[in-house]
N, CA and C atoms as an extended XYZ file, in Angstrom:
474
Properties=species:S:1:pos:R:3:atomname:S:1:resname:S:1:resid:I:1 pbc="F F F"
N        38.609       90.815       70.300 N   UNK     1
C        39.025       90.235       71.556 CA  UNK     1
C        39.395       88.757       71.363 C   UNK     1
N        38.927       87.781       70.512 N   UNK     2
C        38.811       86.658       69.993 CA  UNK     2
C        40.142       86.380       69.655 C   UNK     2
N        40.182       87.501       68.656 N   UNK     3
C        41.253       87.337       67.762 CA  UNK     3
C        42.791       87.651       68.825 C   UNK     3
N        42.841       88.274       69.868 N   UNK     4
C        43.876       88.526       70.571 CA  UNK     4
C        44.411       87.467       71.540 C   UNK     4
N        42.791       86.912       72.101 N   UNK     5
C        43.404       85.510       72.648 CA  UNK     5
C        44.254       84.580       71.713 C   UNK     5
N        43.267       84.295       70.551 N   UNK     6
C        44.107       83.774       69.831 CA  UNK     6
C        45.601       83.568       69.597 C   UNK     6
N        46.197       84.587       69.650 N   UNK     7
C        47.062       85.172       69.343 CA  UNK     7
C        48.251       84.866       70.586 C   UNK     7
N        47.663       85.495       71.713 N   UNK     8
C        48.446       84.954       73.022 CA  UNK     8
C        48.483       83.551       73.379 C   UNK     8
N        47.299       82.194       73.261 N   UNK     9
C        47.810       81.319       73.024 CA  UNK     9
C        48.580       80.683       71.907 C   UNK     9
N        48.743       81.123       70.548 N   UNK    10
C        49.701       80.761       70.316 CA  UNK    10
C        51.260       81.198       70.251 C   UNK    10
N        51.298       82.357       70.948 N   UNK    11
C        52.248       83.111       71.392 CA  UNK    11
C        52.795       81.947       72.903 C   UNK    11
N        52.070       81.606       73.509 N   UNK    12
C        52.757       80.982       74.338 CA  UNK    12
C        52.883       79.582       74.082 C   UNK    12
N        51.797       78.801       72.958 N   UNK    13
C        52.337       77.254       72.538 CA  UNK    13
C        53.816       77.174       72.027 C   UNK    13
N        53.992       78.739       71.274 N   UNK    14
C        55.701       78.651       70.488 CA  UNK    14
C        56.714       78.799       71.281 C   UNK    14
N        56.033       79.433       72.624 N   UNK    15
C        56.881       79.721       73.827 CA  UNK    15
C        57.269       78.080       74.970 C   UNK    15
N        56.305       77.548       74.731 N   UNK    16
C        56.449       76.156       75.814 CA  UNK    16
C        57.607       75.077       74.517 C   UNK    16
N        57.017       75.170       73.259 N   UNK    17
C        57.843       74.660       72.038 CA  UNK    17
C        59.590       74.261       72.437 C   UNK    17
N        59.397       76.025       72.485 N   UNK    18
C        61.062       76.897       72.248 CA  UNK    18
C        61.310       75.959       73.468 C   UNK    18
N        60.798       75.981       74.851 N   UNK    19
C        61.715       75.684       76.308 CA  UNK    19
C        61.850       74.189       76.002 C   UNK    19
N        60.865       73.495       75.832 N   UNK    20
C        61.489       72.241       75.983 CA  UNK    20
C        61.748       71.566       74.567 C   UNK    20
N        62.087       72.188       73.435 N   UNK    21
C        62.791       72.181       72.469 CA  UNK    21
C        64.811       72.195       72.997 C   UNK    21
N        64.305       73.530       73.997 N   UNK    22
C        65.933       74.041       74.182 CA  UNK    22
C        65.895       72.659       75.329 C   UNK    22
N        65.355       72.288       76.332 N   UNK    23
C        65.991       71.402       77.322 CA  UNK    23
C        66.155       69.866       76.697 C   UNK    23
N        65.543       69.508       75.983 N   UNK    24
C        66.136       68.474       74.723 CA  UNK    24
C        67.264       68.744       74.346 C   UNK    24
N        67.612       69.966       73.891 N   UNK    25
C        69.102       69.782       73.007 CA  UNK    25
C        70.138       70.191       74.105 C   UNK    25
N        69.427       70.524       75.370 N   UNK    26
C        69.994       70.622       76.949 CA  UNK    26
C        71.178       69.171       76.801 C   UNK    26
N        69.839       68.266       76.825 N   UNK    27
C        70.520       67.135       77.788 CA  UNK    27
C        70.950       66.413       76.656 C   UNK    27
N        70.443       66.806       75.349 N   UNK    28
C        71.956       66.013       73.916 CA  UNK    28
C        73.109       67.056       74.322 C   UNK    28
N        73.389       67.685       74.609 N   UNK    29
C        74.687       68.774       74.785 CA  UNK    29
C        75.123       67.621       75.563 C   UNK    29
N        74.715       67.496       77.070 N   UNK    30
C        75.289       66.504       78.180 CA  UNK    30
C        75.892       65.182       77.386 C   UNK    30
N        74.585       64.724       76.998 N   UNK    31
C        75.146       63.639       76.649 CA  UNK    31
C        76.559       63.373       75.662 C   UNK    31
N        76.344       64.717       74.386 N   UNK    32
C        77.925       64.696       73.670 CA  UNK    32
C        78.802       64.693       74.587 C   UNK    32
N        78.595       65.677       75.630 N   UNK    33
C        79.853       65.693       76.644 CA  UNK    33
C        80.447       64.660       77.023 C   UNK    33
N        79.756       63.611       77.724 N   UNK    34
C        80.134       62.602       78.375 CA  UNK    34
C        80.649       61.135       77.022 C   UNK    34
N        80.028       61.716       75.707 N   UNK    35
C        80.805       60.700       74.886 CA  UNK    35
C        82.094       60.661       75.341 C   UNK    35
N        83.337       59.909       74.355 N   UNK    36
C        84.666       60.305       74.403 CA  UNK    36
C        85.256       60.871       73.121 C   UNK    36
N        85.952       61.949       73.016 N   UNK    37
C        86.139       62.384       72.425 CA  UNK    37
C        87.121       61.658       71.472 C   UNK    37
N        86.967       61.798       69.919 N   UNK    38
C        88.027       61.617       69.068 CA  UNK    38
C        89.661       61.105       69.115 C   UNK    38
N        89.680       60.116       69.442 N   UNK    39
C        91.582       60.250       69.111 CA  UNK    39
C        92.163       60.856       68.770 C   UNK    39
N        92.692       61.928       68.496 N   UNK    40
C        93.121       62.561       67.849 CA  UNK    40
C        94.842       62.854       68.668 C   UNK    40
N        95.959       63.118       67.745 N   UNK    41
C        97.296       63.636       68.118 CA  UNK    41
C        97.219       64.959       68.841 C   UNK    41
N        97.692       65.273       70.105 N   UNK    42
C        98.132       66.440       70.498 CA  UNK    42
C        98.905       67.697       69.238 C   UNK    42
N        98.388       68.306       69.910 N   UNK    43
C        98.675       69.618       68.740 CA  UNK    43
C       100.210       70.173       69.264 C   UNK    43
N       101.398       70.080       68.497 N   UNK    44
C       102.297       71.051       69.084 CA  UNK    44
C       102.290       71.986       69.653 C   UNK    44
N       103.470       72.108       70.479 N   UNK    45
C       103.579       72.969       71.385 CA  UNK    45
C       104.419       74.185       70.464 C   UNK    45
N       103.685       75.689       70.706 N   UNK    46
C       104.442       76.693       69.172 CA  UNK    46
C       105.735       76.595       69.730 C   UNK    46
N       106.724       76.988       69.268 N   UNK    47
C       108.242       77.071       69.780 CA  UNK    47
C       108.076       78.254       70.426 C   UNK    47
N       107.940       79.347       69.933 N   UNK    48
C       107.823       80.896       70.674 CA  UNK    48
C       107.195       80.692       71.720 C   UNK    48
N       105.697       80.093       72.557 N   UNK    49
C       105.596       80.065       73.670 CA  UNK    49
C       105.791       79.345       74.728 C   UNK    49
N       106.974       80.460       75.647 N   UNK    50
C       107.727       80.005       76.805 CA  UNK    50
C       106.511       80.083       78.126 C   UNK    50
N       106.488       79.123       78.742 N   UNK    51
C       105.629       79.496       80.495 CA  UNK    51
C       106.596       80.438       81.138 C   UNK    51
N       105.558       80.975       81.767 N   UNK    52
C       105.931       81.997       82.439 CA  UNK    52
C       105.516       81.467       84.341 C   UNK    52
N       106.739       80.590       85.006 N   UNK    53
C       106.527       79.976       85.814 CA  UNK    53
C       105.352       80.379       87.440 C   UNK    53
N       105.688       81.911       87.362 N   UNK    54
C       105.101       82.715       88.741 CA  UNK    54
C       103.612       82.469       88.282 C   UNK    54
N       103.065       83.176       86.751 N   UNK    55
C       102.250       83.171       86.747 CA  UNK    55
C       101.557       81.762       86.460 C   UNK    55
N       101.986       80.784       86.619 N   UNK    56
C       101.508       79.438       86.479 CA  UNK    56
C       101.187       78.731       88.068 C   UNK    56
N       102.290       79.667       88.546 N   UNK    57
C       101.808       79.015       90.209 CA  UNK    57
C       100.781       79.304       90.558 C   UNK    57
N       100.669       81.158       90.230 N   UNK    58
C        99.145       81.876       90.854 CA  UNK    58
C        97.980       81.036       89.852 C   UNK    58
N        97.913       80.995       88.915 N   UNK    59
C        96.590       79.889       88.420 CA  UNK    59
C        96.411       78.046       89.118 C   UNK    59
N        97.372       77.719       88.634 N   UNK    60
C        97.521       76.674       89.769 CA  UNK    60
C        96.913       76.474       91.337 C   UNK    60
N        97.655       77.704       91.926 N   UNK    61
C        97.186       77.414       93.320 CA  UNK    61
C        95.845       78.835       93.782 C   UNK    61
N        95.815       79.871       93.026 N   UNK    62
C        94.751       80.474       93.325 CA  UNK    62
C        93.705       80.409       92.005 C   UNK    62
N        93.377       80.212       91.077 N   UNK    63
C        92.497       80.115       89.886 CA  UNK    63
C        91.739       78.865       89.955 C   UNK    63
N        92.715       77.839       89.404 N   UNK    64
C        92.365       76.559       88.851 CA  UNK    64
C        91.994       75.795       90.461 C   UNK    64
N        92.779       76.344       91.380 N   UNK    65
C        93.317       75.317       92.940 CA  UNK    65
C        92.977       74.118       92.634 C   UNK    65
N        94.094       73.615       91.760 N   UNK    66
C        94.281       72.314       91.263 CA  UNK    66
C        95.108       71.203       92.806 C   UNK    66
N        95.364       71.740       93.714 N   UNK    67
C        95.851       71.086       95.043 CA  UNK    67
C        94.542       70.799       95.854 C   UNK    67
N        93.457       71.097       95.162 N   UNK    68
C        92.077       70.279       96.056 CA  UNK    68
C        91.585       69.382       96.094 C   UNK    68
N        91.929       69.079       94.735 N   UNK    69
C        91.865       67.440       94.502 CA  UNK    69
C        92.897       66.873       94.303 C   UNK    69
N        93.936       67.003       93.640 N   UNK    70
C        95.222       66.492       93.186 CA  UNK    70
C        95.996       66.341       94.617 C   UNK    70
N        95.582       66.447       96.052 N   UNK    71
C        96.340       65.673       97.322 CA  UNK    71
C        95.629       65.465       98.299 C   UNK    71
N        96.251       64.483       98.646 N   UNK    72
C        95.619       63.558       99.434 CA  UNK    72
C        95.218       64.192      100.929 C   UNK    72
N        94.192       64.081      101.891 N   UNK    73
C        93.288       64.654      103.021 CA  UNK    73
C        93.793       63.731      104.164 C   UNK    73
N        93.898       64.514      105.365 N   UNK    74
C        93.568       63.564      106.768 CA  UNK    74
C        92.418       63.909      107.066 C   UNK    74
N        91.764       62.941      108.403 N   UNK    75
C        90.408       62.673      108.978 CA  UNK    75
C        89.767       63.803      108.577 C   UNK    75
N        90.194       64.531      108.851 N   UNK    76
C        89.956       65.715      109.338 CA  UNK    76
C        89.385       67.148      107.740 C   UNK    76
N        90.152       66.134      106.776 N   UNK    77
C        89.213       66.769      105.326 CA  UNK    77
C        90.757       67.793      105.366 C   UNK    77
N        91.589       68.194      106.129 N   UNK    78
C        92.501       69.582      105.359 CA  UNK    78
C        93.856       68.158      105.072 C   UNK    78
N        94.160       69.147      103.865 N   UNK    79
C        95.353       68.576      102.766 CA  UNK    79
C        96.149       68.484      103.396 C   UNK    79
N        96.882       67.208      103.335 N   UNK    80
C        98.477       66.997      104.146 CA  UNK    80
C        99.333       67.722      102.995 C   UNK    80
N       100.117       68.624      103.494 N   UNK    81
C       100.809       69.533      102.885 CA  UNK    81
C       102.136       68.545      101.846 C   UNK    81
N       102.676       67.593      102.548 N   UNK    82
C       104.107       67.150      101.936 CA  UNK    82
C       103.247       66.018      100.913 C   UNK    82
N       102.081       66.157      100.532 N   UNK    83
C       101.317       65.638       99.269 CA  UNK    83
C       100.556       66.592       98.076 C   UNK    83
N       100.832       67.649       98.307 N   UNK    84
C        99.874       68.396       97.632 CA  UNK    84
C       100.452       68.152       96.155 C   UNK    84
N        99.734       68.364       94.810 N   UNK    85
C        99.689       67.964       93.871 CA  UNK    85
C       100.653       66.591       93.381 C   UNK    85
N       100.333       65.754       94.351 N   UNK    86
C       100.714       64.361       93.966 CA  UNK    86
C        99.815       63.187       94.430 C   UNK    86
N        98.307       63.664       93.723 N   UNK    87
C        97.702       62.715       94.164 CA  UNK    87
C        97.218       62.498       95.496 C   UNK    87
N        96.231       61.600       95.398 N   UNK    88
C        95.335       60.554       96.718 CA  UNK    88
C        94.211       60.112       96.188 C   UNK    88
N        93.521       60.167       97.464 N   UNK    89
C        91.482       59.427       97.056 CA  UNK    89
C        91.220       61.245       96.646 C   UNK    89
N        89.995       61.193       95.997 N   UNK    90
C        89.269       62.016       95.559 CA  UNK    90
C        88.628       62.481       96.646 C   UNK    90
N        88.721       64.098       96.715 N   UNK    91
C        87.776       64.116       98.192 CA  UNK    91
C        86.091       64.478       97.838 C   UNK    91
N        85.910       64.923       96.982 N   UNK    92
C        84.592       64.509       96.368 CA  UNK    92
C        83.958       63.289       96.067 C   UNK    92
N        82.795       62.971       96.429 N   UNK    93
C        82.886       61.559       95.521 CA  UNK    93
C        81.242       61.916       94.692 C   UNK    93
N        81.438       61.292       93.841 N   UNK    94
C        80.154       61.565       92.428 CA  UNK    94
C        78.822       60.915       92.631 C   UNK    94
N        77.640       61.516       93.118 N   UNK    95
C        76.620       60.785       92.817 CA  UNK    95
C        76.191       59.856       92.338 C   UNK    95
N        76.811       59.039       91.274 N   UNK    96
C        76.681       57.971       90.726 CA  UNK    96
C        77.508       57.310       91.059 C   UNK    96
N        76.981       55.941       90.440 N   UNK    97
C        78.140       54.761       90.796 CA  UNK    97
C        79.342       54.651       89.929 C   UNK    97
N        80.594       54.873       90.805 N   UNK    98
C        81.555       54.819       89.785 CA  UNK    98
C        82.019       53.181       89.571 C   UNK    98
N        82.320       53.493       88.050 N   UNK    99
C        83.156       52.118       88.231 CA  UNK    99
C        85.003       52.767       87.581 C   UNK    99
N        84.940       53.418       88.185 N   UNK   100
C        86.626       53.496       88.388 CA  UNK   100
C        87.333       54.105       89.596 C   UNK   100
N        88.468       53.795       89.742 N   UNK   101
C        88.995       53.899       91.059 CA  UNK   101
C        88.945       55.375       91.509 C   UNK   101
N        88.634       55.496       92.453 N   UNK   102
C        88.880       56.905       93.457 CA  UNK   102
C        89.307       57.692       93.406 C   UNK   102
N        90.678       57.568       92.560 N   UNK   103
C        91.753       58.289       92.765 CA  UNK   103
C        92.295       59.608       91.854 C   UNK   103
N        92.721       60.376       92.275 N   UNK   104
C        93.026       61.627       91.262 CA  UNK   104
C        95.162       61.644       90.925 C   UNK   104
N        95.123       61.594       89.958 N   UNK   105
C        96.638       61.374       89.801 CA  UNK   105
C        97.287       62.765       89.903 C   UNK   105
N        98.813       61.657       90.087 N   UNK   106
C        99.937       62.904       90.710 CA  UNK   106
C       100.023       64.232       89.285 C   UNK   106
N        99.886       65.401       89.619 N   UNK   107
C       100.379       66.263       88.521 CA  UNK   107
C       101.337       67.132       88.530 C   UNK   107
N       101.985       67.030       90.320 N   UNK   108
C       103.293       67.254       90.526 CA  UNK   108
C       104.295       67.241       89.291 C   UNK   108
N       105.139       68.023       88.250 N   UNK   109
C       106.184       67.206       87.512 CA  UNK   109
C       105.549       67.102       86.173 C   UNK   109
N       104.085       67.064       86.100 N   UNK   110
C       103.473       66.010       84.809 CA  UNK   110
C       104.306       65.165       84.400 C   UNK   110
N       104.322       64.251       85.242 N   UNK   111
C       104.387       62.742       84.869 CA  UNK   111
C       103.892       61.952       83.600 C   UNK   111
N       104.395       61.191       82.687 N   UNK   112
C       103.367       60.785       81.792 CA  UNK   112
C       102.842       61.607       81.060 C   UNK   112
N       102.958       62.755       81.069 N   UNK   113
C       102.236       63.743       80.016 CA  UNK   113
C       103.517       64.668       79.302 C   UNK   113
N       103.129       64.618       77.821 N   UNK   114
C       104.227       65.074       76.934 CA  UNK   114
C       103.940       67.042       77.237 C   UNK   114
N       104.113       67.686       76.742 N   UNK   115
C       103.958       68.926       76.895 CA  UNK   115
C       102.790       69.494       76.402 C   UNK   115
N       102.806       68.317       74.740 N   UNK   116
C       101.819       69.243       73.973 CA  UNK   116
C       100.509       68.653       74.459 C   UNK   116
N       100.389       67.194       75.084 N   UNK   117
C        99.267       66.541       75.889 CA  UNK   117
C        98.732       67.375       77.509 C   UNK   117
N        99.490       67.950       77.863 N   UNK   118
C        99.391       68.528       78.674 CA  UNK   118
C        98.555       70.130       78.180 C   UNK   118
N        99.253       70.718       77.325 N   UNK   119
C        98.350       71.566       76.731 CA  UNK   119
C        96.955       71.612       76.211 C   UNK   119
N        96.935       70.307       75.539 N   UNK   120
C        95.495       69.861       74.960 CA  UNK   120
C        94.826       69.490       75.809 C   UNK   120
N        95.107       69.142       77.112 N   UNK   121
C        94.284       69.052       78.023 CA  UNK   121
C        93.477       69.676       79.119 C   UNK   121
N        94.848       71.198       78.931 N   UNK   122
C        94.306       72.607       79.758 CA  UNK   122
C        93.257       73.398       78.679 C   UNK   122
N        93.979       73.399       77.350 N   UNK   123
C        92.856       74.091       76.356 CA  UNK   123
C        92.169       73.469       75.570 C   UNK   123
N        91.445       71.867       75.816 N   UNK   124
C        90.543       71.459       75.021 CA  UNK   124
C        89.532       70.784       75.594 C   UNK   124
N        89.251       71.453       77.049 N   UNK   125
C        88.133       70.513       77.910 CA  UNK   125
C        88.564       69.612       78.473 C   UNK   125
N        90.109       69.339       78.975 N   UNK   126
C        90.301       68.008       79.479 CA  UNK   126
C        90.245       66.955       78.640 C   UNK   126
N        90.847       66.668       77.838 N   UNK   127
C        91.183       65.742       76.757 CA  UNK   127
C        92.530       65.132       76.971 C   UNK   127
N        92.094       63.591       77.701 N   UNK   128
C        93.766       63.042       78.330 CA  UNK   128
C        94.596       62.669       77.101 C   UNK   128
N        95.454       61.697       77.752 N   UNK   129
C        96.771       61.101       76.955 CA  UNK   129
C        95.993       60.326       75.871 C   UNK   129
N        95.100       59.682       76.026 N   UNK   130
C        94.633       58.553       74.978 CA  UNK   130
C        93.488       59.050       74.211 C   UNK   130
N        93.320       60.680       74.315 N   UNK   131
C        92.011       61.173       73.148 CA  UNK   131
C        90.659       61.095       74.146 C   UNK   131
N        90.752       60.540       75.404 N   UNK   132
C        89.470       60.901       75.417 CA  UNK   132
C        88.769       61.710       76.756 C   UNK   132
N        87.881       62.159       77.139 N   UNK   133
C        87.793       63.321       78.073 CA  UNK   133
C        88.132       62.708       79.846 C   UNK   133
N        88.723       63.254       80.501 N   UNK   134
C        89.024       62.989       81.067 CA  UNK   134
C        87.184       63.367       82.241 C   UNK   134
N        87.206       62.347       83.268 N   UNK   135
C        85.604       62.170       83.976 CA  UNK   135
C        85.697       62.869       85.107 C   UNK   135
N        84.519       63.588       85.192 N   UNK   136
C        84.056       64.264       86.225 CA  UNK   136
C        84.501       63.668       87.756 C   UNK   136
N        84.859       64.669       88.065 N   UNK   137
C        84.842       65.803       88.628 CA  UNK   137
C        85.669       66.974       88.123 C   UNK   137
N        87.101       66.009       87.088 N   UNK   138
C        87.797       67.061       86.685 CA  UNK   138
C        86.666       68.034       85.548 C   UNK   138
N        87.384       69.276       86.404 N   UNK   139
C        86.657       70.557       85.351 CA  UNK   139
C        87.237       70.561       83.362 C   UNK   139
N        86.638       71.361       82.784 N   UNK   140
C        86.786       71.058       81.262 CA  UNK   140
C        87.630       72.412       81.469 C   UNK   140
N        88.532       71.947       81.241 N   UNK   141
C        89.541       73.901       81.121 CA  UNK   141
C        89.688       73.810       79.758 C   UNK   141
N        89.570       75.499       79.002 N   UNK   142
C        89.779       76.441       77.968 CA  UNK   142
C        90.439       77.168       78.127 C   UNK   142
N        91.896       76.699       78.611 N   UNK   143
C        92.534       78.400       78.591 CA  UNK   143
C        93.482       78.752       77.684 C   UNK   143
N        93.782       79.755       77.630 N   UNK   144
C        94.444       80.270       76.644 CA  UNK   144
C        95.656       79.269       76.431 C   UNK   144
N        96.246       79.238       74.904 N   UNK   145
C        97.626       78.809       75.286 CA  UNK   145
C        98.782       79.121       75.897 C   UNK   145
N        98.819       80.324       76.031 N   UNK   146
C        99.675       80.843       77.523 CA  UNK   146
C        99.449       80.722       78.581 C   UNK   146
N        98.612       81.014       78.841 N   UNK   147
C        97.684       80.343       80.409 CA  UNK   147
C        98.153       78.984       80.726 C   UNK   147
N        98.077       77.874       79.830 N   UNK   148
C        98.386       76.538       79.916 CA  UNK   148
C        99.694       76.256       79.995 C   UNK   148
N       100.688       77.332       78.688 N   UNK   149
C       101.497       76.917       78.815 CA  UNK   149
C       102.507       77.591       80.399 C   UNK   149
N       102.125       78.640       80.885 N   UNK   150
C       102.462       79.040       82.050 CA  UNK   150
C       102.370       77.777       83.373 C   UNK   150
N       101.022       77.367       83.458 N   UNK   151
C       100.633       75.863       84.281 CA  UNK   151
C       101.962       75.023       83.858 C   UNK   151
N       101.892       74.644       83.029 N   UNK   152
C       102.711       73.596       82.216 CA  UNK   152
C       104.016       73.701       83.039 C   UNK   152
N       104.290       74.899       82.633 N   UNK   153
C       105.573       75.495       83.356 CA  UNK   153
C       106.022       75.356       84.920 C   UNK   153
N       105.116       75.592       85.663 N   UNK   154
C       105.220       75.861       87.183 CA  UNK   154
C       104.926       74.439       87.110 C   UNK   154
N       103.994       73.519       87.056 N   UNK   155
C       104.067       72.132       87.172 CA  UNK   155
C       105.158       71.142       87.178 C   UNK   155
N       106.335       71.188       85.600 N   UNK   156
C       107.623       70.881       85.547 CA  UNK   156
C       108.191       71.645       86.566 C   UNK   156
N       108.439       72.769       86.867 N   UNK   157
C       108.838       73.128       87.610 CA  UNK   157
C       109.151       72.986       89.477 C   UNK   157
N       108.230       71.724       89.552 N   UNK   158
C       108.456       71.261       90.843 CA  UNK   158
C       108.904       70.157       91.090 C   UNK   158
């Protein structure tokens, strides 16, 4: 009987170990996140993949609904329509104190963004123009390179 307690407490010391072993390398995960990522050059865009514009709208406006933040709100919190993906204030705002401006930029067109930057930024977690992650609230997108390059597509496309 001795020997079984035994056994169950250290069955559960390896068990309390493991959890806050794992919520340590929890909040180093976070923290890599919020480093900035590497400089690094945008990766070409392959020649063979073309966007496929329809299906870039439906991710756009039903998947990603990149028009929730990317335009600007009246009083009233609903999107003024003749702004939608060109920007405003952020209608979220972040628990912490920001020290950068409010604002979510136009992605109407992708402005400022080359094709293959635009890609690396749908499939590498949000990784802007200058290498480094672009800050919360924007989400970290992984999508396929068709997926992106479809976005890509319907985006120029307006």
């Amino acid at each position: 009987m001795r020997l079984v307690r035994g056994w169950a407490w250290a069955v559960a010391c390896a068990g309390l170990v493991a959890v806050s072993g794992s919520s340590w390398i929890g909040r180093a995960g976070v923290a890599a996140q919020q480093r900035p990522a590497p400089a690094t050059a945008a990766p070409a865009v392959p020649a063979a993949l073309k966007g496929d514009v329809a299906h870039g709208r439906y991710l756009v406006e039903k998947v990603a609904m990149c028009g929730e933040c990317h335009s600007a709100r009246d009083q009233a919190g609903t999107i003024i329509e003749t702004t939608r993906l060109r920007g405003g204030s952020m209608p979220a705002r972040v628990p912490w104190p920001a020290d950068w401006p409010l604002q979510v930029p136009r992605i109407l067109g992708l402005p400022a963004y080359t094709d293959a930057e635009a890609m690396r930024l749908l499939t590498e977690g949000a990784i802007k123009r200058n290498g480094t992650k672009a800050r919360a609230p924007m989400p970290r997108y992984y999508m396929t390179p068709q997926d992106a390059a479809d976005v890509v597509a319907f985006l120029r496309s307006l």
